[in-house]
C-alpha positions as CSV (number, residue, x, y, z in Angstrom):
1,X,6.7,66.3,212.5
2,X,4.5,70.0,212.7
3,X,5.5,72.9,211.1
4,X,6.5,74.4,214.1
5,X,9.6,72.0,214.7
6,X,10.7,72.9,211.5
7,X,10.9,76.3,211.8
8,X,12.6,75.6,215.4
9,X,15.3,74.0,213.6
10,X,16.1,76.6,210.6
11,X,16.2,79.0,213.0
12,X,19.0,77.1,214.9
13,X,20.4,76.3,211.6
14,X,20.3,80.2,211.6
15,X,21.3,81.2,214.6
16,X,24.4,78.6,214.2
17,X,25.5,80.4,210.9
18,X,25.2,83.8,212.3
19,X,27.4,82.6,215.1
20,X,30.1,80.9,213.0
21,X,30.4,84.4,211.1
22,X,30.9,86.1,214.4
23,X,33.6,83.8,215.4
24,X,35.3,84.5,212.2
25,X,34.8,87.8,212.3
26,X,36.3,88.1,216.2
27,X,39.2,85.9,215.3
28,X,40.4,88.2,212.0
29,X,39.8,91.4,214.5
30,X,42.1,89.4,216.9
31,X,44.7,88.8,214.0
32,X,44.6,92.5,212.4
33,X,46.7,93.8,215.5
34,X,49.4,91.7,215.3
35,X,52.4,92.3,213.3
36,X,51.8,91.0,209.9
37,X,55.2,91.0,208.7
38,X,56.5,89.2,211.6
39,X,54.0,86.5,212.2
40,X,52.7,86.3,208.3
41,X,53.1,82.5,207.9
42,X,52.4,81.3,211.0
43,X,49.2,83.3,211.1
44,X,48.1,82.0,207.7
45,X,48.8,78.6,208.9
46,X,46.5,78.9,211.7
47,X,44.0,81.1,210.2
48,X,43.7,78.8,207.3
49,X,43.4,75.9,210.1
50,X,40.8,77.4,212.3
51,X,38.8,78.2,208.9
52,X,38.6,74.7,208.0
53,X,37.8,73.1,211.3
54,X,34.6,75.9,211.2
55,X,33.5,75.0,207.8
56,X,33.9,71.3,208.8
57,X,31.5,72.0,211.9
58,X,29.1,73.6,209.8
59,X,29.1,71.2,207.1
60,X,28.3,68.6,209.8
61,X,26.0,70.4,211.3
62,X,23.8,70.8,208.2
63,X,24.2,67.6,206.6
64,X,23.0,66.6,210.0
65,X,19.6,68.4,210.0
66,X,18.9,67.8,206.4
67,X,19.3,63.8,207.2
68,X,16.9,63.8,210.2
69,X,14.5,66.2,208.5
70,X,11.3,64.7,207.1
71,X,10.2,65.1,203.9
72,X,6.8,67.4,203.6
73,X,5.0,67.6,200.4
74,X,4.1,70.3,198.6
75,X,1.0,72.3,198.1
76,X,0.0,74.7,195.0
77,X,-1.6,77.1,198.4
78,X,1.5,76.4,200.3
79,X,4.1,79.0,200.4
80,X,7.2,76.6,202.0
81,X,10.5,75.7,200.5
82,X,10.7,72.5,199.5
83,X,14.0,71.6,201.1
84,X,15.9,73.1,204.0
85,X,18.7,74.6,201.2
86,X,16.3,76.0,199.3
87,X,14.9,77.9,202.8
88,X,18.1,79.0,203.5
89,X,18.5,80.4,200.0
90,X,15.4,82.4,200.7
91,X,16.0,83.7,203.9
92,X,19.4,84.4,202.8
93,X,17.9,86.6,199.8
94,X,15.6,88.5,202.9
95,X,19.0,89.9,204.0
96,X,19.2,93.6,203.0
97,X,22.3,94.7,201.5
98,X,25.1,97.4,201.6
99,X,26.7,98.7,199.2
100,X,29.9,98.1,201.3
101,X,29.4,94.2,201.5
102,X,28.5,93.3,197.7
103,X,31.6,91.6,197.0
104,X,33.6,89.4,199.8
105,X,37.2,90.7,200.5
106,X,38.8,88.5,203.2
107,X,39.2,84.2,203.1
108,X,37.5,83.5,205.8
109,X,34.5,85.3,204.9
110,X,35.2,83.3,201.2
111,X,35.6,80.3,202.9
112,X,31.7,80.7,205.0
113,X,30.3,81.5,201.2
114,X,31.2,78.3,200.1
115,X,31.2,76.0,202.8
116,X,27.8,74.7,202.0
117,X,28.4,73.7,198.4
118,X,32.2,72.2,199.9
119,X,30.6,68.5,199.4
120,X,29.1,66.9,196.6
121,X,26.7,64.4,198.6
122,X,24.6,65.5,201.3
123,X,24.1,62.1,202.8
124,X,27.8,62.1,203.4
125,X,28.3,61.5,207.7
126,X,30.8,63.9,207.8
127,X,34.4,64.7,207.5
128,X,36.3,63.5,209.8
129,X,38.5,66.0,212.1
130,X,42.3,67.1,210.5
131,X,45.1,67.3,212.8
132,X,46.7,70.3,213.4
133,X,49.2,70.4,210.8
134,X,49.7,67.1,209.0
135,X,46.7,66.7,207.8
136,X,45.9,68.4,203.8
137,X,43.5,71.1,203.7
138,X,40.5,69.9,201.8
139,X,40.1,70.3,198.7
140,X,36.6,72.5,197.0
141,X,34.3,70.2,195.5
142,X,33.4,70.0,191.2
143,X,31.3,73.0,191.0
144,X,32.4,75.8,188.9
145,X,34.0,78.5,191.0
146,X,32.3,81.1,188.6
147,X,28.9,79.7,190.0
148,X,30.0,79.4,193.4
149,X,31.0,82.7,193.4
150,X,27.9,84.4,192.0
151,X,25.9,82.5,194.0
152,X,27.1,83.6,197.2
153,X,28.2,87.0,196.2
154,X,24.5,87.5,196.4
155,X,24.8,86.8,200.3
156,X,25.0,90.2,201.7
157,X,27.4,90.0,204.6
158,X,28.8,92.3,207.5
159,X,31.8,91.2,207.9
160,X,35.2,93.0,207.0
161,X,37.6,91.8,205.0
162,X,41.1,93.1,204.8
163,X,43.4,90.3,203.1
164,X,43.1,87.0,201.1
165,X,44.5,84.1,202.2
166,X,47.1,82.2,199.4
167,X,44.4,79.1,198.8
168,X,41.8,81.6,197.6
169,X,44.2,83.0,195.9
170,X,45.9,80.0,193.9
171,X,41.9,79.0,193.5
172,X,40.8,82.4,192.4
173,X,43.7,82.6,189.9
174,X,43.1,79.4,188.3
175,X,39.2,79.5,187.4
176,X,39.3,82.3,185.1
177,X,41.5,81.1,183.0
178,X,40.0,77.2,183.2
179,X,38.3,77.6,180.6
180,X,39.2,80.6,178.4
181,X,42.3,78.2,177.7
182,X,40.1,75.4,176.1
183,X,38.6,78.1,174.1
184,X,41.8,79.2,173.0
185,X,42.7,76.0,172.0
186,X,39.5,75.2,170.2
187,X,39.7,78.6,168.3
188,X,43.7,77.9,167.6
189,X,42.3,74.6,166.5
190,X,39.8,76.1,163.9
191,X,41.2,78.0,160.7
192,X,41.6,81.4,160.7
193,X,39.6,81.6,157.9
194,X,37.0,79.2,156.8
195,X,38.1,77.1,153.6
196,X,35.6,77.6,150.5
197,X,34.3,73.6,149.1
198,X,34.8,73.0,145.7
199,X,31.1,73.3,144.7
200,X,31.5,77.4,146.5
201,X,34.8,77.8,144.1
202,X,32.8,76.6,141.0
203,X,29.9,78.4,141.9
204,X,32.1,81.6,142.4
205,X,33.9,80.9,139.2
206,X,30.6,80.7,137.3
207,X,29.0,84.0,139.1
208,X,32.0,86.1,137.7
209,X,31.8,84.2,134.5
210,X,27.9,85.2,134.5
211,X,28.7,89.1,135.7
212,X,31.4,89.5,132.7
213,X,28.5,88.0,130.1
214,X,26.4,90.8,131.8
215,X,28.7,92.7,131.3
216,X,29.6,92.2,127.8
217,X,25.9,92.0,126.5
218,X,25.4,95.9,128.3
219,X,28.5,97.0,126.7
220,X,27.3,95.5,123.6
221,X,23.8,96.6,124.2
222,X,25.1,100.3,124.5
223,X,27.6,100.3,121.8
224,X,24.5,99.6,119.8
225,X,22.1,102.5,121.1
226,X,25.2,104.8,120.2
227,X,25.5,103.4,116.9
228,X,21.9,103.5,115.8
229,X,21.2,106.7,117.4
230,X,24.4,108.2,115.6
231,X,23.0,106.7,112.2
232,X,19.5,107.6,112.7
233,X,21.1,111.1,113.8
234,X,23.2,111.7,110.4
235,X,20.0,110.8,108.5
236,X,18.1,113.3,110.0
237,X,20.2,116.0,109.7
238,X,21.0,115.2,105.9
239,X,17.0,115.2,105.4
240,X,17.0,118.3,107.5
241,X,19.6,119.6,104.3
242,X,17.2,118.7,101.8
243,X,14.8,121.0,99.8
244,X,11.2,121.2,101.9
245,X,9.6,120.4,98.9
246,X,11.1,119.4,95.7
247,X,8.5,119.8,93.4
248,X,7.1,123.2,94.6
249,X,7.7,126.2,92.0
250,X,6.4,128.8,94.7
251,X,8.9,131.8,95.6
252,X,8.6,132.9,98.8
253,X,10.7,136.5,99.5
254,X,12.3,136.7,102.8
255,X,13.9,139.9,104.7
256,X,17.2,139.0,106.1
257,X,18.1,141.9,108.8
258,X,21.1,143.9,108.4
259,X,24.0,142.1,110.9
260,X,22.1,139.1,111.6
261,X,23.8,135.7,112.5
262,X,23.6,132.2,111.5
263,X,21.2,131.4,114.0
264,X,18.8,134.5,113.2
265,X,18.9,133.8,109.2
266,X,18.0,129.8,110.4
267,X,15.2,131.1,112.1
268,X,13.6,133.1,109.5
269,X,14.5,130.9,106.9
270,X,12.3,128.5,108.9
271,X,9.7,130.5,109.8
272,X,9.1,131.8,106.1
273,X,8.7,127.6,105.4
274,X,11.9,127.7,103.4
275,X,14.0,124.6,105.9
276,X,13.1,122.2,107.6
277,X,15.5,123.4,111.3
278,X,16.8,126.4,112.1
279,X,19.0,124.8,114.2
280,X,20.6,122.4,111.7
281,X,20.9,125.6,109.3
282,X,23.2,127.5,111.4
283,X,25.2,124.5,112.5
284,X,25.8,123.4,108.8
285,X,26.8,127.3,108.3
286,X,29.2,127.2,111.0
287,X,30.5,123.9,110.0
288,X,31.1,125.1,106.1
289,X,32.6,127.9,107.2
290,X,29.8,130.2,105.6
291,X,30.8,133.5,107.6
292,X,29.8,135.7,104.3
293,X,26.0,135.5,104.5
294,X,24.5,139.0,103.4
295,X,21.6,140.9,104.5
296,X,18.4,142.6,101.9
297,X,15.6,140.9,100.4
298,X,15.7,137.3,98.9
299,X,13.2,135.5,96.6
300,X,13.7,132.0,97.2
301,X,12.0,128.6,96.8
302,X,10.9,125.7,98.8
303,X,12.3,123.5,96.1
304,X,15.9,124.6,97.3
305,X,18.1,122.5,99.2
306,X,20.1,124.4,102.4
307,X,23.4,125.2,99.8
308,X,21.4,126.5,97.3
309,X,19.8,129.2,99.8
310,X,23.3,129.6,101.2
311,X,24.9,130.0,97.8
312,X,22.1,132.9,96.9
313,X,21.9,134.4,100.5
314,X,26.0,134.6,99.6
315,X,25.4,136.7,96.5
316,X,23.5,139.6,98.6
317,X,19.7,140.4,98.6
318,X,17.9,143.5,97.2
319,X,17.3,147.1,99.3
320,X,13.7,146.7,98.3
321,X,11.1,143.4,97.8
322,X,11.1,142.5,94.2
323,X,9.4,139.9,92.3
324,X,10.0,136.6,92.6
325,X,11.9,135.0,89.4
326,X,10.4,132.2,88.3
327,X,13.7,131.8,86.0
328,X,17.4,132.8,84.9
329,X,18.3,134.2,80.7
330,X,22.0,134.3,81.1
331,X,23.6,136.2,77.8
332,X,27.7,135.2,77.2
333,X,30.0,137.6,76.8
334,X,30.1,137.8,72.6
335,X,26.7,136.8,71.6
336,X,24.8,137.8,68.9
337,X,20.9,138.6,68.5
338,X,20.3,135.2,67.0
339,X,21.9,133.3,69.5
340,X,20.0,135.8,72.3
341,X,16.6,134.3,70.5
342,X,17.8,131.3,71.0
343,X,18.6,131.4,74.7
344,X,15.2,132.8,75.2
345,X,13.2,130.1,73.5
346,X,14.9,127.5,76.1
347,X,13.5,129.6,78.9
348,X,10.8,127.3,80.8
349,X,8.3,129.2,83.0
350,X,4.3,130.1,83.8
351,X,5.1,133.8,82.6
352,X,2.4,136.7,81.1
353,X,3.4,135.9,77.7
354,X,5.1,133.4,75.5
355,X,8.6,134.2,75.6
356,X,9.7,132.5,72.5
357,X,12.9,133.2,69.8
358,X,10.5,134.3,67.6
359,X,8.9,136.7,69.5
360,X,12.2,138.1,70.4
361,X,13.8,138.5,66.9
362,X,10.5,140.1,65.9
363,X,10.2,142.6,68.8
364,X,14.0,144.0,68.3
365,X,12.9,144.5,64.4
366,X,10.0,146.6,65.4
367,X,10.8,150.4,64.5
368,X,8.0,151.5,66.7
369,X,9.9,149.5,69.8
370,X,13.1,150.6,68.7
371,X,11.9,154.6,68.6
372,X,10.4,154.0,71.8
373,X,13.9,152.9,73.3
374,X,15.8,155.8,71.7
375,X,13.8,158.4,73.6
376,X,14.0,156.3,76.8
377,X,18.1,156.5,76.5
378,X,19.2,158.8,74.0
379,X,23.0,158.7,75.0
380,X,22.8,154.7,73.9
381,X,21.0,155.3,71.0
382,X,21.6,158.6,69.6
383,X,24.0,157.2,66.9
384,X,21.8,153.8,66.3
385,X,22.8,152.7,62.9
386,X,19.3,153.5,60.7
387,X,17.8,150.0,57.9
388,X,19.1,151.6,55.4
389,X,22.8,151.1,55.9
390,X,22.4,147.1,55.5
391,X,23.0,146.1,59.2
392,X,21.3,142.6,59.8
393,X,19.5,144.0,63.3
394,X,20.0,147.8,64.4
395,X,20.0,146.9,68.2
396,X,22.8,144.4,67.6
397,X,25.8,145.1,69.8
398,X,23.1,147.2,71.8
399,X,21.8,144.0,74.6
400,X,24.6,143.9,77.2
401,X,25.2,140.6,77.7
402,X,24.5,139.5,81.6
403,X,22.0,137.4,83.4
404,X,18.6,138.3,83.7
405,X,15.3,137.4,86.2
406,X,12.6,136.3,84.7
407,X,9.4,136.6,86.4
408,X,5.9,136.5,86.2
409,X,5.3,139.4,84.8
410,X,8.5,139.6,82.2
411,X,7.6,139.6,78.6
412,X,10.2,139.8,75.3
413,X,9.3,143.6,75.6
414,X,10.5,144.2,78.9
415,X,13.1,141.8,78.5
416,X,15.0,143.9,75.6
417,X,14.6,147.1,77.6
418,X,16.6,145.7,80.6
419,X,19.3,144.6,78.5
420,X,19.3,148.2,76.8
421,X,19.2,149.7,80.2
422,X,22.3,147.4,81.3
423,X,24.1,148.8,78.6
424,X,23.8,152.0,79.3
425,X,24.6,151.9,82.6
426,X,27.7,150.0,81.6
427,X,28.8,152.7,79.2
428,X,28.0,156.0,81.5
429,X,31.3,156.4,83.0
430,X,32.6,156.1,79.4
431,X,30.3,158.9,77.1
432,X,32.7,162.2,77.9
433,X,35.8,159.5,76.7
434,X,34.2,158.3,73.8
435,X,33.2,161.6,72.7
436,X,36.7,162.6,73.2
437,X,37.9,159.9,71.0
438,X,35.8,161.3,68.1
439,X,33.7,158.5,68.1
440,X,30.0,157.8,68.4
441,X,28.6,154.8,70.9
442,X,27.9,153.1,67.3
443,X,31.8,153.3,66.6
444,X,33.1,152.3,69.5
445,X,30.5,149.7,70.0
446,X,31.4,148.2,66.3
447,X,35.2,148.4,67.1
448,X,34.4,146.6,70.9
449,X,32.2,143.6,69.2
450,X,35.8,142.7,66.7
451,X,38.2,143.0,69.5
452,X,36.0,140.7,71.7
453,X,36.4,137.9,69.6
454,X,39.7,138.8,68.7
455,X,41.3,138.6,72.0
456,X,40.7,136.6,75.2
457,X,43.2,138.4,77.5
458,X,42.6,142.5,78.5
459,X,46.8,143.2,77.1
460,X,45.9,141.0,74.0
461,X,42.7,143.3,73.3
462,X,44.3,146.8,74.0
463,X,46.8,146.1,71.8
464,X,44.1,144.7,69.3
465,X,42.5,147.9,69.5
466,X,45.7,150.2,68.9
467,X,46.1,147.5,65.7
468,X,42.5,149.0,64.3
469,X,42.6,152.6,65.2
470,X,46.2,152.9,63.4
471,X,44.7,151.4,59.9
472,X,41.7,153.7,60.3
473,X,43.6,156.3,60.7
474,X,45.6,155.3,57.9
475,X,42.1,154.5,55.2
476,X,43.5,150.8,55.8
477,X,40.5,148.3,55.5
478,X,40.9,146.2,59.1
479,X,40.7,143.0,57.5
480,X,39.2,141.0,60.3
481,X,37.7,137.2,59.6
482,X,35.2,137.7,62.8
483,X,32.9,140.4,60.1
484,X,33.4,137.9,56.9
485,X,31.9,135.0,59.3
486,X,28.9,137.6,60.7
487,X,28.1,138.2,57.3
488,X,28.2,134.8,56.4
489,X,26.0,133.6,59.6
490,X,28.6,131.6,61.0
491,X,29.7,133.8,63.6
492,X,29.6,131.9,67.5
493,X,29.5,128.6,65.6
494,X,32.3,125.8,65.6
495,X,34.8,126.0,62.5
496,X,37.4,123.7,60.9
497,X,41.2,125.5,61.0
498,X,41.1,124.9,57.2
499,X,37.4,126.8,56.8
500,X,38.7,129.9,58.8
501,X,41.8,130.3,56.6
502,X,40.0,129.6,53.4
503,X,37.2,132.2,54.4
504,X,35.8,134.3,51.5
505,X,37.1,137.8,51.3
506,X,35.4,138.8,48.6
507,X,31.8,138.1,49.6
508,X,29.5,141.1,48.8
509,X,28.6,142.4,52.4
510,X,28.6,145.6,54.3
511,X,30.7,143.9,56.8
512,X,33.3,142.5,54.2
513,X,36.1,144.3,56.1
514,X,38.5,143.2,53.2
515,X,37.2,144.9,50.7
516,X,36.0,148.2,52.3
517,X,38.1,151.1,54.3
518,X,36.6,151.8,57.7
519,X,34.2,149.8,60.2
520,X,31.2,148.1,59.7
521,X,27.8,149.8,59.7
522,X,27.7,148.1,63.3
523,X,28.6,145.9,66.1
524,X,28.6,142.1,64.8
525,X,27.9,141.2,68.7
526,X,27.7,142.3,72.3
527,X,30.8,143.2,73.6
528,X,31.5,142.8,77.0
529,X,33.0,145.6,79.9
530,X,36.3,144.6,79.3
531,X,36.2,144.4,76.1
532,X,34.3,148.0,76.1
533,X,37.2,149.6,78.3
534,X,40.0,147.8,76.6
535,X,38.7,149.6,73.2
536,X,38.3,153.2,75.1
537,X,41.8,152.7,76.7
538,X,43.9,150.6,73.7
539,X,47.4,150.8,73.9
540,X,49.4,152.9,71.4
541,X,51.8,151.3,68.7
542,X,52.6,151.4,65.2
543,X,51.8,147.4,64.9
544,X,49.5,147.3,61.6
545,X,49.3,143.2,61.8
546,X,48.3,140.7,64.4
547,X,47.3,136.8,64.4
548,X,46.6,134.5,66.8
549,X,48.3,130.6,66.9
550,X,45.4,128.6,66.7
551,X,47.0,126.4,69.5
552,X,47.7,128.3,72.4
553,X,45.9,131.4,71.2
554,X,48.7,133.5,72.0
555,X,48.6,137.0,69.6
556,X,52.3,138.0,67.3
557,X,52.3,141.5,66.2
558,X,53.7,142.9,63.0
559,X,54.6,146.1,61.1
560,X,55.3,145.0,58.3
561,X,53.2,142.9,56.0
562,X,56.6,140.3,55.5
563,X,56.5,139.8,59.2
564,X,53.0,139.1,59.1
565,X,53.4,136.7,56.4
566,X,56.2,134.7,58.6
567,X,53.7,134.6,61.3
568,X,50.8,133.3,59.8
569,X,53.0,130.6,57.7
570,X,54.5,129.7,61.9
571,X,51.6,130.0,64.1
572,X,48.4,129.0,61.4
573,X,49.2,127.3,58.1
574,X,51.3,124.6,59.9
575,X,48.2,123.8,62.5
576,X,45.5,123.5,59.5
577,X,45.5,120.1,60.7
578,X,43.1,120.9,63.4
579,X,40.0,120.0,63.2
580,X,38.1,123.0,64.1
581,X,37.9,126.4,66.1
582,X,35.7,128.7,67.8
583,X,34.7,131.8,67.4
């Protein structure tokens, strides 16, 4: 067979479609003007019968033509279909479209669409022809009516729909949900929520067990950090507390400004080389509460730990630089010369001279010192008892007893004169009284050294002092043990009970108080302020006796010498048992 038959015969094939779609479309024209709700049922009947023997015709018709037609091979060059569906598939596709006719709307038009897919076997003769009304309407073949219908919704077509008849319906309504119900029934079928294995449980188990561990060791891990850092921390800062260096004997003076704070006094302190932080300086103030730190000049060392500096920096600086001390002479209340010597001779220190207990009981012997002193303060000295009247030292009672800086430059010379000039500083505000008093600075000086000893409390000693002043005034010797041990050498030193009772009163002294009417040629000691004021101020009575319980040290007065006597059997003979006293 030529090509040219071929193409005779798709166009017939053609022609005969075109001319079954024509039909249909006349014939639902025809049916749109009658009455619909009159003749409804019998015009589907018919409708739906005239459809079918028209897709029956046309089915036969093709089956026909693709039995009879010969089969042509294929060429890489040629361009033809290889079957007569496929040829109608592409001169369908030709077809240009309307938007108006993309998607069928009527049965019939539904019907044409799948008429050629209506049997499964192409070989097939034929169907054979219904009757009128018994016979069934055929039924659509296997394929999917989702394929069907994309297929031939791709066939453009011109003819207008207006209804659906009820088979396309009922067919329509039951593909889509064909197969969305198997799904449903496969998903219903599948848990909602996939079920962990064993091994996934386990595994689970052991990944949280794992992630605590973690957890643990970090926590672990930090508490650590915190720990060592905190330990490491508080050693730092108690080195920061610590002297810069231990060994160093250097001063080093430092200015600390008037109404400067912690952290400005940590800042020079560490800028002079003095500590170690600053910072750690004025916390530690702040944490000790050390509010009182005072301003002036300060000769400190590098040898000094943070609360020494704050314990000096607490006692207030100088108005002007002075020397550094290289050390501290502190002089108690009550001593004598001797014991001064002795205090010196401990002192430790690179200074100009020797300052040795020697030297110093030698320098306050020398008359060319002394007369040097009483033109430098004549008030002081004016009255300063002379060799001649058998005083042991004429400066004794004369060194007022505080504590001294020793420096570089200090020698026993210098030494004496400060103590002279603390002395007469002390006794100033007191030269107009004592002149009042008919008394020299000797007198009252003398009469100051026994009530010192005498007394600890300020009362105790005023009333001391009225005790003395009333037997002066009455030529009464004052009878006072402290001028029998002075004379003896035993004064400041440590004394059985029994040796102070049995004391010698009839030694042959200037200062034997026992046997001779007035004071002493001159002080036995150096008196202190209090003692000073309480003997310029004494409190008036006509007590001639006193004695002190060698217990409690609580004083008993007396005017009479029987009272006396009952006092000292009471509060001295029964304690002889003690083993010792001071003085």
């Amino acid at each position: 067979m030529s090509e040219k038959p071929r193409e005779d015969e798709k166009l017939s094939f053609k022609e005969q479609i075109l001319r079954d779609l024509e039909r249909v479309k006349k014939s639902e024209e025809d049916q749109e003007e009658v009455n619909l709700a009159s003749i409804k049922p019998q015009l589907s009947s018919k409708n739906d019968q005239s459809i079918e023997e028209l897709m029956e015709d046309s089915l036969s018709a093709v089956e026909e033509i693709m039995r009879k037609a010969p089969t042509v091979p294929t060429h890489p060059s040629q361009d033809l279909p290889a079957s007569p569906s496929d040829e109608i598939k592409r001169e369908t596709l030709t077809v240009p479209s309307h938007p108006s006719q993309d998607v069928p709307s009527s049965p019939a038009e539904e019907a044409v669409r799948q008429a050629p897919l209506a049997s499964s076997h192409p070989s097939q003769e034929g169907p054979s022809a219904p009757s009128a009304e018994g016979v069934s309407r055929p039924t659509p073949g296997p394929v999917s009516p989702r394929k069907v219908e994309k297929e031939f919704n791709e066939i453009p077509t011109r003819v207008a729909v207006s209804y659906k008849t009820e088979a396309q319906r009922e067919v329509k309504r039951e593909v889509p949900t064909s197969q969305p119900v198997v799904e449903k029934k496969a998903v219903e079928g599948m848990p909602a929520t996939p079920r962990r294995s064993r091994r996934e449980t386990v595994k689970s188990t052991k990944k949280k067990k794992s992630g605590f561990k973690t957890f643990f060791i970090s926590l672990l891990i930090f508490l650590g950090l915190i720990s060592a850092g905190a330990y490491f921390g508080y050693q730092y800062v108690q080195s920061s507390l610590q002297p810069v260096d231990a060994s160093s004997k250097q001063y080093v003076t430092v200015q600390i400004p008037e109404g400067a704070n912690v952290q400005t006094i940590g800042s020079t302190l560490e800028k002079s080389g003095l500590i170690k932080h600053g910072v750690i300086f004025a916390f530690y103030a702040k944490y000790k509460n050390y509010s009182d730190l005072k301003s002036g000049y300060y000769n400190l060392q590098k040898s000094m730990s943070t609360e020494d500096i704050i314990h000096e920096l607490q006692k207030g600086g100088t108005a002007e630089a002075q020397e550094p001390a290289l050390a501290t002479l502190t002089i108690p209340e009550g001593y004598t010369i001797d014991q001064m010597a002795q205090a010196v001779g401990q002192l430790q220190g690179d200074f100009k001279e020797p300052l040795t207990a020697d030297a110093f009981l030698a320098k306050v012997q020398d008359e060319n010192f002394i007369s040097q002193e009483v033109a430098k303060y004549p008030s002081l000295l004016e009255s300063l008892p002379t060799k001649e009247s058998g005083v042991r030292y004429r400066l004794e009672g004369f060194l007022f007893p505080a504590t001294y800086s020793i420096k570089e430059s200090t020698t026993i010379e210098s030494l004496i004169d400060e103590m002279l000039a603390a002395m007469d500083k002390t006794l100033t505000p007191h030269y107009s009284a004592i002149k009042s008093k008919n008394l020299t600075v000797n007198e009252l000086l003398t009469i100051a050294s026994l009530v010192e000893k005498e007394g600890a409390k300020t009362e105790d000693r005023k009333l001391i002092a009225g005790v003395f002043y009333n037997r002066l005034n009455l030529g009464m010797p004052l009878q006072s043990n402290i001028a029998i041990l002075y004379a003896q050498g035993k004064l400041g030193q440590n004394i059985s009970l029994a040796d102070d009772a049995g004391i010698d009163t009839s030694i042959n002294s200037p200062y034997n108080v026992y046997t001779k009417p007035g004071l002493m040629p001159g002080p036995v000691d150096s008196p202190s302020q209090d003692a000073i004021e309480a003997s310029i101020n004494q409190t008036k009575s006509e007590n001639l006796y006193f004695v002190a319980n060698v217990t409690d040290g609580k004083v008993y007065y007396a005017v009479t010498q029987e009272e006396h006597d009952r006092n000292v059997a009471e509060h001295v003979n029964s304690k002889l048992t003690q083993n010792s006293s001071s003085n």
